[in-house]
ZAKE-19597 format. One record per residue (C-alpha): residue number from 1; y, z, x; residue in three letters. Coordinates in nm, 2 decimals, decimal comma. Each point is the difference from the previous one (the first is absolute). Layout:
N
+-----+--------+--------+--------+-----+
:   i :     yy :     zz :     xx :  aa :
+-----+--------+--------+--------+-----+
: NUM :      Y :      Z :      X : ALA :
...
+-----+--------+--------+--------+-----+
***
This chain:
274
+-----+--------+--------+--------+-----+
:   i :     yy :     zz :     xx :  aa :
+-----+--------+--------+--------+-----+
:   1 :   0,21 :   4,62 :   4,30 : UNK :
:   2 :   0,33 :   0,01 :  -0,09 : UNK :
:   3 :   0,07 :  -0,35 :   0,06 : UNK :
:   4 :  -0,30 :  -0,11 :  -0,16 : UNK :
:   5 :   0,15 :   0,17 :  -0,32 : UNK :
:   6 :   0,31 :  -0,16 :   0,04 : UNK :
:   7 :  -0,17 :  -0,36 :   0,04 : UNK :
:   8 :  -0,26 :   0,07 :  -0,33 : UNK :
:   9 :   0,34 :   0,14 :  -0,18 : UNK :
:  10 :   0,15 :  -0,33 :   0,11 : UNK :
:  11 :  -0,29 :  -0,23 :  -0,10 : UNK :
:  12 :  -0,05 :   0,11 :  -0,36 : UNK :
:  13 :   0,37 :   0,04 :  -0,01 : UNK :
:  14 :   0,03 :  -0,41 :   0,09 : UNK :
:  15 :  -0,31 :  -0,04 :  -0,24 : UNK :
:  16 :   0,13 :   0,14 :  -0,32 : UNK :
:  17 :   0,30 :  -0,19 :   0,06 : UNK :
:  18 :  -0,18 :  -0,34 :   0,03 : UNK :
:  19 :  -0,22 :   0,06 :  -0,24 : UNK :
:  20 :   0,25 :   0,15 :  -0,27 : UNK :
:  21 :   0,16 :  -0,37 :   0,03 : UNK :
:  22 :  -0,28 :  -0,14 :   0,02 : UNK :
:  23 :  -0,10 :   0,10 :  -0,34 : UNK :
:  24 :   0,39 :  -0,01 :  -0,11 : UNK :
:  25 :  -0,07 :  -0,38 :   0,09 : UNK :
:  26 :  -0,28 :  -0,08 :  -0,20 : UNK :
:  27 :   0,17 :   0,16 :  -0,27 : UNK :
:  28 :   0,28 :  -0,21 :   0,06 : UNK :
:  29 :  -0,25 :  -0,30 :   0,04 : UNK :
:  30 :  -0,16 :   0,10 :  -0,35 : UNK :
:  31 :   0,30 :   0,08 :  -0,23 : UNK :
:  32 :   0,23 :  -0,29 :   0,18 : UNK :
:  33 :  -0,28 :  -0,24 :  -0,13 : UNK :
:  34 :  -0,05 :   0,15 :  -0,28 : UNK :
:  35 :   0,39 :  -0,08 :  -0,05 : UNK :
:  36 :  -0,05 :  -0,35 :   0,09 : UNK :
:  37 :  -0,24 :  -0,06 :  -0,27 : UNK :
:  38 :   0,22 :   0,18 :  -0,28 : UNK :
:  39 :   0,29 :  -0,23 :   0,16 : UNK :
:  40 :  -0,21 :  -0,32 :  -0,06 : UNK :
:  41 :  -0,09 :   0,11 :  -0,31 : UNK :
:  42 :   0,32 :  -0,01 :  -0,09 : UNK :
:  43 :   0,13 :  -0,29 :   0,10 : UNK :
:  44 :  -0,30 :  -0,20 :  -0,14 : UNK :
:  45 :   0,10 :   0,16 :  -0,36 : UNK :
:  46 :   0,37 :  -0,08 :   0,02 : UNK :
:  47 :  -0,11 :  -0,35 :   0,12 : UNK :
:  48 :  -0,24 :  -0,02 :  -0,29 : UNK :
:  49 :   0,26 :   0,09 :  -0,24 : UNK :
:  50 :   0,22 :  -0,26 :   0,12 : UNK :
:  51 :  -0,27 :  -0,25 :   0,00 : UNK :
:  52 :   0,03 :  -0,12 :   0,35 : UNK :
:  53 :  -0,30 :  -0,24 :   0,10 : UNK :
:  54 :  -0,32 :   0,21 :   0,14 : UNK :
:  55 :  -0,02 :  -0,18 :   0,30 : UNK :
:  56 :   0,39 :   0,10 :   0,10 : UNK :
:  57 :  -0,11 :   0,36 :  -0,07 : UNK :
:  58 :  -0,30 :   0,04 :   0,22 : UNK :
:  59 :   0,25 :  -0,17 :   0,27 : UNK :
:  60 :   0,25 :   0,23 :  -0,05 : UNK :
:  61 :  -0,25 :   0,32 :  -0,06 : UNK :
:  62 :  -0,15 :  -0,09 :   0,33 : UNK :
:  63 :   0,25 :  -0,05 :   0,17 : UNK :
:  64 :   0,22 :   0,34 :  -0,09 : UNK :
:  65 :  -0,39 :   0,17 :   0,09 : UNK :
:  66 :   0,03 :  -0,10 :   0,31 : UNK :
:  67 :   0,35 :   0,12 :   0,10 : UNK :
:  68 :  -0,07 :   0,32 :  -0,15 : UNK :
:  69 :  -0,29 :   0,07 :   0,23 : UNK :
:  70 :   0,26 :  -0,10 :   0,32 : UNK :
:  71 :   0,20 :   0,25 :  -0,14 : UNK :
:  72 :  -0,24 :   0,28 :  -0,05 : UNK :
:  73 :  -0,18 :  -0,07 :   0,34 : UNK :
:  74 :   0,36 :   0,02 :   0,16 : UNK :
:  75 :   0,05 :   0,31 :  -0,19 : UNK :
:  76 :  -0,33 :   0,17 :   0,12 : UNK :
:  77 :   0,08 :  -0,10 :   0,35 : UNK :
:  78 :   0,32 :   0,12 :   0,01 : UNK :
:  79 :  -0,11 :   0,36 :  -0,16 : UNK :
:  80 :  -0,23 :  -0,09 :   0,34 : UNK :
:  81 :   0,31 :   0,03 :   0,22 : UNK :
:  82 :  -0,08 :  -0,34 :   0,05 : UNK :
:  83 :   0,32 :  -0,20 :   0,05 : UNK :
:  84 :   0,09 :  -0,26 :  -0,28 : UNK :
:  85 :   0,28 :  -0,17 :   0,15 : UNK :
:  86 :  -0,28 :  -0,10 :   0,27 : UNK :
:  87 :  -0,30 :  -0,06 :  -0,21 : UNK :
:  88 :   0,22 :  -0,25 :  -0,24 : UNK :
:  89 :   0,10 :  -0,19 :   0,30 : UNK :
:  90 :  -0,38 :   0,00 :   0,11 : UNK :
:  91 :  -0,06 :  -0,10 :  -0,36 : UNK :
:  92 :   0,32 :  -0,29 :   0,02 : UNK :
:  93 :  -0,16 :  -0,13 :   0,32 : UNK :
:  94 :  -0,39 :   0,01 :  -0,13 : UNK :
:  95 :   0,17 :  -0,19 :  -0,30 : UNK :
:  96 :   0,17 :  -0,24 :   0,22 : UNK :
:  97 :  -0,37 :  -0,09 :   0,19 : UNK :
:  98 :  -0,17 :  -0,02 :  -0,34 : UNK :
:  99 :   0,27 :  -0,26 :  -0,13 : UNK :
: 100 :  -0,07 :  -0,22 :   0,33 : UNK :
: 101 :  -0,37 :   0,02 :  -0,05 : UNK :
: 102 :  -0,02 :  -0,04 :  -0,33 : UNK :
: 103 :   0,31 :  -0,23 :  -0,12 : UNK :
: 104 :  -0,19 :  -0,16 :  -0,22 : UNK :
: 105 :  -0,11 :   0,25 :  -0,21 : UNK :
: 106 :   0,32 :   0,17 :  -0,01 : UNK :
: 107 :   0,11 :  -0,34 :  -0,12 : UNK :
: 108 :  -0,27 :  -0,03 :  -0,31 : UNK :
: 109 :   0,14 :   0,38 :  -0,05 : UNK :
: 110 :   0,35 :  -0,16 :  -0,06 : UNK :
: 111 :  -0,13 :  -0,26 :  -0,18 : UNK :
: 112 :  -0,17 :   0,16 :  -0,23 : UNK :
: 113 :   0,29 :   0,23 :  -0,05 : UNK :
: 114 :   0,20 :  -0,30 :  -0,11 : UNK :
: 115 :  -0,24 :  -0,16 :  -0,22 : UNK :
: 116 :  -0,03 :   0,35 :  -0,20 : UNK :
: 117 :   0,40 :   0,00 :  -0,07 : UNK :
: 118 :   0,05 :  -0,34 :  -0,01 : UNK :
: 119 :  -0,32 :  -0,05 :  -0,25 : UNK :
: 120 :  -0,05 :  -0,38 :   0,05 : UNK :
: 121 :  -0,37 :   0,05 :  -0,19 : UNK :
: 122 :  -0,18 :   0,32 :  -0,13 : UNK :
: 123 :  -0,34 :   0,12 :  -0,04 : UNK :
: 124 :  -0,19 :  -0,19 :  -0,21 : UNK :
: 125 :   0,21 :  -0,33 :   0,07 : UNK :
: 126 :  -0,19 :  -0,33 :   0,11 : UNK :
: 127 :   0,21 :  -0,13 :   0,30 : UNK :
: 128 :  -0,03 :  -0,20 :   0,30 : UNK :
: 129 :   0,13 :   0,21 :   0,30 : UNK :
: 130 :  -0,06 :  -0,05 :   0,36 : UNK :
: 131 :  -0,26 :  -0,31 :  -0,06 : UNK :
: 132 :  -0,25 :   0,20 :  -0,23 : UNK :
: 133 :   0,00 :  -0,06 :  -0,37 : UNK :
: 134 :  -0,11 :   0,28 :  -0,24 : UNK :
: 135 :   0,07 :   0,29 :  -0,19 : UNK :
: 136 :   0,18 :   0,29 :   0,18 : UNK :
: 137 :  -0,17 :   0,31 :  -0,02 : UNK :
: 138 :   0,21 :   0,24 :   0,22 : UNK :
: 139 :   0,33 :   0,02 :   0,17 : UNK :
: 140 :  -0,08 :   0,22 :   0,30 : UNK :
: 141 :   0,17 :   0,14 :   0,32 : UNK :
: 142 :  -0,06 :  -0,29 :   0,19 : UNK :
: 143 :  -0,22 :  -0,21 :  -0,16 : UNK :
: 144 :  -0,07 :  -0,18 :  -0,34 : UNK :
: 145 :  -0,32 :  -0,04 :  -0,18 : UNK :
: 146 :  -0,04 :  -0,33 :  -0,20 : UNK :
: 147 :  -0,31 :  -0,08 :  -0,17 : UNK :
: 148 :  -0,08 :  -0,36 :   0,01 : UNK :
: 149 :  -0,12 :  -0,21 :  -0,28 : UNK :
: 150 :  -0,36 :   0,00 :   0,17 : UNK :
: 151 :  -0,02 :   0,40 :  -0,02 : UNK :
: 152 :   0,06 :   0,07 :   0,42 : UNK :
: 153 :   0,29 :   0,27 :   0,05 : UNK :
: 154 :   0,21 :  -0,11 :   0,26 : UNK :
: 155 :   0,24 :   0,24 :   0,16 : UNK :
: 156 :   0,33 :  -0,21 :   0,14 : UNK :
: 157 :   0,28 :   0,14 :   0,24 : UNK :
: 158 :   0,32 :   0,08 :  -0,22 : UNK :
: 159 :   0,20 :  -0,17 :   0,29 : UNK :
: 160 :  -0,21 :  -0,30 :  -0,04 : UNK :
: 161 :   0,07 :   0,00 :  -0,40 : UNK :
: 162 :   0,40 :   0,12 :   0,07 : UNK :
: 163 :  -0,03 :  -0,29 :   0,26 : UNK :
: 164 :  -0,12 :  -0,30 :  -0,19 : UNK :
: 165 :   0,02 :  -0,15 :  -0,35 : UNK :
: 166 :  -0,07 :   0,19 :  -0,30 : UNK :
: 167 :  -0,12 :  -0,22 :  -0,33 : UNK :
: 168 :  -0,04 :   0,27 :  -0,33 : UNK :
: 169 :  -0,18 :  -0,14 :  -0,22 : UNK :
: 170 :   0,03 :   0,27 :  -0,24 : UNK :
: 171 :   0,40 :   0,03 :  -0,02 : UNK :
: 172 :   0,01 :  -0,24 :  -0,25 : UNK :
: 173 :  -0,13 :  -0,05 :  -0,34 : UNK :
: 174 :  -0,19 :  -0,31 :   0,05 : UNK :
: 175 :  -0,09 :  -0,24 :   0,27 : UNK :
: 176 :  -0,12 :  -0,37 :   0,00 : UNK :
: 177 :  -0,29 :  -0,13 :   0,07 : UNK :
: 178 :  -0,06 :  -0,26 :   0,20 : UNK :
: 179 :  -0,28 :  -0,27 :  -0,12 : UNK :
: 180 :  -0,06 :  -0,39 :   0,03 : UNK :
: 181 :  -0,19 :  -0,25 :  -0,15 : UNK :
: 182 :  -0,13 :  -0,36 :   0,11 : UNK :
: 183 :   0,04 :  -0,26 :  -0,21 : UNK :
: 184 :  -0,15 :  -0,35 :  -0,01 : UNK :
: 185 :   0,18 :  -0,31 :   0,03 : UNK :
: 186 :  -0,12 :  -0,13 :  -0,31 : UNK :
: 187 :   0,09 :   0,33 :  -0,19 : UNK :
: 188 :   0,29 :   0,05 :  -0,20 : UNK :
: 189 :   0,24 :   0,25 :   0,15 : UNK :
: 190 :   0,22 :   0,03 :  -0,29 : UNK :
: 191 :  -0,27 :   0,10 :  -0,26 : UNK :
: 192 :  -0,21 :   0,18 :   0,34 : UNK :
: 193 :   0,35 :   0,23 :   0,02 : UNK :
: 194 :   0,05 :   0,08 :  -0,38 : UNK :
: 195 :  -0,38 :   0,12 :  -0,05 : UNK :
: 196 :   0,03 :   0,23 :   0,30 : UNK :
: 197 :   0,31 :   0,11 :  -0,12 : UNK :
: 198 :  -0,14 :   0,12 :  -0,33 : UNK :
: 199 :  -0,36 :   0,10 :   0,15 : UNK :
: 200 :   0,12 :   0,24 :   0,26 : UNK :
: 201 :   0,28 :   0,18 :  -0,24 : UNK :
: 202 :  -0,33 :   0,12 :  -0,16 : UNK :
: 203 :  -0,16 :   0,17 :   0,32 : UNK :
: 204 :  -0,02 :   0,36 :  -0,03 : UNK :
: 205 :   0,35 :   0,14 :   0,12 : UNK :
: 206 :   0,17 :  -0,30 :   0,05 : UNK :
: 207 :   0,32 :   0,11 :  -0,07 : UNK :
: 208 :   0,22 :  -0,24 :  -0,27 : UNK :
: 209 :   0,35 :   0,03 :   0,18 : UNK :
: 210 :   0,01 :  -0,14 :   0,27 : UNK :
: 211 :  -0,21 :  -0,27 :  -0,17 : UNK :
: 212 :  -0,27 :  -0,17 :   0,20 : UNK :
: 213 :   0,13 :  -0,25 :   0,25 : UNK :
: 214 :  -0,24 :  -0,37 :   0,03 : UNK :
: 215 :   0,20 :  -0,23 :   0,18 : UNK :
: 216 :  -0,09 :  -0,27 :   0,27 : UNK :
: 217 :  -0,04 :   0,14 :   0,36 : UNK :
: 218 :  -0,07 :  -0,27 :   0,23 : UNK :
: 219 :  -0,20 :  -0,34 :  -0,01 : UNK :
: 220 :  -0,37 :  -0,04 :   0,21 : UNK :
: 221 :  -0,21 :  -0,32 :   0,02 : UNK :
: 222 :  -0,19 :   0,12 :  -0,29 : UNK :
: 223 :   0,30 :   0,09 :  -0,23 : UNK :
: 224 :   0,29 :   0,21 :  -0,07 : UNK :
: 225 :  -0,08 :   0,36 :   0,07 : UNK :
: 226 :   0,21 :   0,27 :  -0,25 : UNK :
: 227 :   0,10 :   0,33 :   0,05 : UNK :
: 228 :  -0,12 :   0,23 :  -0,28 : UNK :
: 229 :   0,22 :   0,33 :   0,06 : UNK :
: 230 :  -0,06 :   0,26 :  -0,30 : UNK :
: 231 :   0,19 :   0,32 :   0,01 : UNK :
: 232 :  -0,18 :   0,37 :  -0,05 : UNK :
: 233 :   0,07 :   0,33 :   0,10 : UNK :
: 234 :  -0,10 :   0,08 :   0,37 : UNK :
: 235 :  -0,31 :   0,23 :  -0,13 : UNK :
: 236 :  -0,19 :  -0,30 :  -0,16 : UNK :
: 237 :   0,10 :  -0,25 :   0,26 : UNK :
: 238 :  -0,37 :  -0,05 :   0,11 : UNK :
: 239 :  -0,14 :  -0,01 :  -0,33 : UNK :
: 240 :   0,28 :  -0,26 :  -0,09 : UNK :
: 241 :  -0,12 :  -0,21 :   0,29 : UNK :
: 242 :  -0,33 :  -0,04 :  -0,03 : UNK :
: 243 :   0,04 :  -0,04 :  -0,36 : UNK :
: 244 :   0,26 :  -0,22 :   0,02 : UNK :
: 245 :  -0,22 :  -0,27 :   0,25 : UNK :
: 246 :  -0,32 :   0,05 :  -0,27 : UNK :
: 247 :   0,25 :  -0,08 :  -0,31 : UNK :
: 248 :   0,11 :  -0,33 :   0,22 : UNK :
: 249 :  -0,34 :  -0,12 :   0,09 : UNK :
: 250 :  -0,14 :   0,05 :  -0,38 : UNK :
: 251 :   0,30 :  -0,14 :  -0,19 : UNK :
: 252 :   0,02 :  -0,31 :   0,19 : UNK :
: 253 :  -0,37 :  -0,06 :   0,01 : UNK :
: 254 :   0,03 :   0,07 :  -0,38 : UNK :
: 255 :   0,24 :  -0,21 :  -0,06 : UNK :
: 256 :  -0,16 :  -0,34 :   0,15 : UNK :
: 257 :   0,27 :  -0,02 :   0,32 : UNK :
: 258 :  -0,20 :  -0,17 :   0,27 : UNK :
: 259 :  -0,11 :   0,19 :   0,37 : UNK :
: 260 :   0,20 :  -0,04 :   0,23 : UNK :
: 261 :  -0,20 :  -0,23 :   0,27 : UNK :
: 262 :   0,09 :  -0,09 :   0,32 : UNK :
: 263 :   0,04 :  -0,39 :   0,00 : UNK :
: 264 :   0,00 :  -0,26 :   0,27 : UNK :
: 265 :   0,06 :  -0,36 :  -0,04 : UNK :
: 266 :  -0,22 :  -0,24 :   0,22 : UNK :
: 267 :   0,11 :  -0,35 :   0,06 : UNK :
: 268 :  -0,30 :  -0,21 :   0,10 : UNK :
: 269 :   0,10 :  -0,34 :   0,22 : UNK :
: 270 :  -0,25 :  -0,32 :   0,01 : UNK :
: 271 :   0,01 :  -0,20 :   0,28 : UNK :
: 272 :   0,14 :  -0,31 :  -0,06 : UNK :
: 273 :  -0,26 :  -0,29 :   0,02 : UNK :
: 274 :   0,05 :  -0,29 :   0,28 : UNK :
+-----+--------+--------+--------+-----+
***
């Protein structure tokens, strides 16, 4: 009986121990998150004082999260008895797999580190980046969201973007764009270029310096072809096109120039007679 005492005394002697850290743990667990949270608090209002950009702020919120967790689960295991020194070389080698498995995405992770501190667009900028076109509507971790002109979100790899050519369409404070127009033969470019000149400075936000370009582009069998190139800023660039192509159909039509018709010339022999 006596040793049956000692191994009950023993028992809830190794259970209130346990369990005291145990609930010393989840305390830890509780108030070391709670700490965490405060911590990112923080940091988000000092960053929003300073004005940094929102997407650099959820990158470096998350990623200060996430190494205060590693330290509070050390922490925890080390109140454990569990040794550190060997679970940080477990965690270095774990790391080490990951990085071979999953080099790519540790790759859009640097990426997208760079593009956040190196700011080559923003949210809300129209771009070109990693062969899609559209408006960027996040900056994340490891990918970018651009929404397209057609409505479709498309998420693209930040090493893809960080890899490739990046066209901001934004940046500046206007862009060109880019029309032509088919003349006839017949027609007379000179008069054909000073009527588009003064038609399409009219267009709705057709901006009056840079003026708008007309000059000749190239020559086709049917006539000379000109470039049309008004300038407007990079919000009204569709509206500026299509308007731009409806001014140059109705002021030439208006104005009596002649359609442009393809034109082939047909040279008809007769046999000689005997």
């Amino acid at each position: 009986m006596d040793t049956m005492g000692q191994y009950q005394q023993l028992v809830v002697t190794y259970a209130t121990v346990i369990g005291t850290k145990i609930i010393a743990a989840i305390l830890f667990w509780v108030v070391g998150r709670w700490l965490i949270h405060l911590v990112q608090r923080m940091l988000h209002q000092v960053l929003e004082k300073q004005k940094v950009d929102p997407s650099l702020m959820r990158y470096l919120g998350n990623f200060l999260g996430v190494a205060l967790n590693i330290v509070l689960v050390v922490a925890i295991l080390g109140y454990f008895g569990v040794q550190t020194t060997t679970f940080a070389a477990l965690v270095a080698g774990v790391g080490i797999a990951i990085g071979a498995a999953w080099g790519g995405l540790l790759s859009n992770l640097a990426a997208g580190a760079f593009l956040l501190v190196l700011r080559p667009f923003k949210v809300g900028d129209f771009v070109t980046a990693g062969g899609i076109t559209g408006t960027v509507n996040e900056i994340g971790l490891f990918v970018t969201a651009i929404n397209t002109p057609d409505n479709v979100m498309t998420m693209v790899g930040n090493a893809k973007i960080f890899n490739d050519t990046i066209q901001n369409f934004t940046i500046n404070d206007y862009r060109r764009v880019e029309l032509k127009c088919q003349l006839a033969g017949s027609a007379d470019h000179v008069a054909a270029m000073a009527l588009l000149r003064e038609k399409l400075a009219t267009v709705p936000n057709v901006l009056t310096t840079p003026a708008v370009d007309v000059e000749i582009l190239d020559f086709t069998l049917v006539g000379p072809v000109l470039a049309v190139r008004p300038y407007c800023h990079n919000d009204h660039y569709w509206q500026v096109y299509f308007d731009g192509n409806r001014t140059i159909r109705e002021a030439l039509a208006a104005a009596g120039f002649p359609a442009p018709m393809p034109a082939q010339v047909v040279l008809v022999q007769s046999p000689q007679g005997g």
